[in-house]
C-alpha positions as CSV (number, residue, x, y, z in Angstrom):
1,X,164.3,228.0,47.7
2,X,167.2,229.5,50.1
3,X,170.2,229.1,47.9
4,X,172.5,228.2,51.5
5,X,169.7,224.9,51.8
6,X,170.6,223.8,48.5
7,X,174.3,224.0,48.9
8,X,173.7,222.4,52.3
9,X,171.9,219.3,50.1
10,X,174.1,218.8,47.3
11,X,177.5,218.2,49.8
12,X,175.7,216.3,51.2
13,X,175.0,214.2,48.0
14,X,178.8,214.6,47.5
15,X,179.9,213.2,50.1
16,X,177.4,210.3,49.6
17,X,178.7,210.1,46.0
18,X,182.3,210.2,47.4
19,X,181.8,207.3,49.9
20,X,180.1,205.0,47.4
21,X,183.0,206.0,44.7
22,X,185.6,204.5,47.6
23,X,183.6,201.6,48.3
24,X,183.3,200.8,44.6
25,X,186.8,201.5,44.2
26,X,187.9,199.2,47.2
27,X,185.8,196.4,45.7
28,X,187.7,196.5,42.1
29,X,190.9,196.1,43.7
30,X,189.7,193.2,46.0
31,X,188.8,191.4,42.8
32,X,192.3,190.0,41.5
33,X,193.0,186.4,42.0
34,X,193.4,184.6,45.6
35,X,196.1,183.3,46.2
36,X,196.1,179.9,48.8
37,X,194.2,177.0,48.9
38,X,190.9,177.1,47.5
39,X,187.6,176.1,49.7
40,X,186.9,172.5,50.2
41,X,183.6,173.2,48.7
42,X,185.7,174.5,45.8
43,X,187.6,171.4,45.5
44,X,185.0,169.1,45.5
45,X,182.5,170.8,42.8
46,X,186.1,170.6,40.7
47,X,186.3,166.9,41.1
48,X,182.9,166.2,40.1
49,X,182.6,168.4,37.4
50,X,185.9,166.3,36.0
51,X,184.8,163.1,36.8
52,X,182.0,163.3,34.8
53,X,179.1,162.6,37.3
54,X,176.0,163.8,35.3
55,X,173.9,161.5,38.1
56,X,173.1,164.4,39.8
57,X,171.8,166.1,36.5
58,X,169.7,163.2,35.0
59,X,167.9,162.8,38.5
60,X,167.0,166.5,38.5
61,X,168.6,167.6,41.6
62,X,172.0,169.4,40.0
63,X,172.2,173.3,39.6
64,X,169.5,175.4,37.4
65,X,172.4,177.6,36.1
């Protein structure tokens, strides 16, 4: 193999590496805590998860977590 190919390749891999390093990077700072009002979706899986509705649940139709 021509040694000036395979330089040519690995920047290249580089500077894949180095954009998916950012990316990761950018998405670990974007996971500290919201601030603001929640969702309304948010809200309302709160409320009946502390009003003790287990309807849902015995009738089958609640979450498979």
């Amino acid at each position: 193999m021509d040694v000036t190919k395979i330089l040519e390749q690995l920047r290249e891999e580089r500077d894949q590496l180095e954009a998916a390093i950012i990316t990761l990077e950018r998405l670990a700072v974007g996971r500290t805590k919201r601030r603001g009002r929640p969702p309304t979706w948010m809200v309302e899986a709160r409320k009946r998860a502390s009003s003790g509705d287990d309807s849902e649940k015995s009738a089958g139709k609640g979450s498979s977590d």
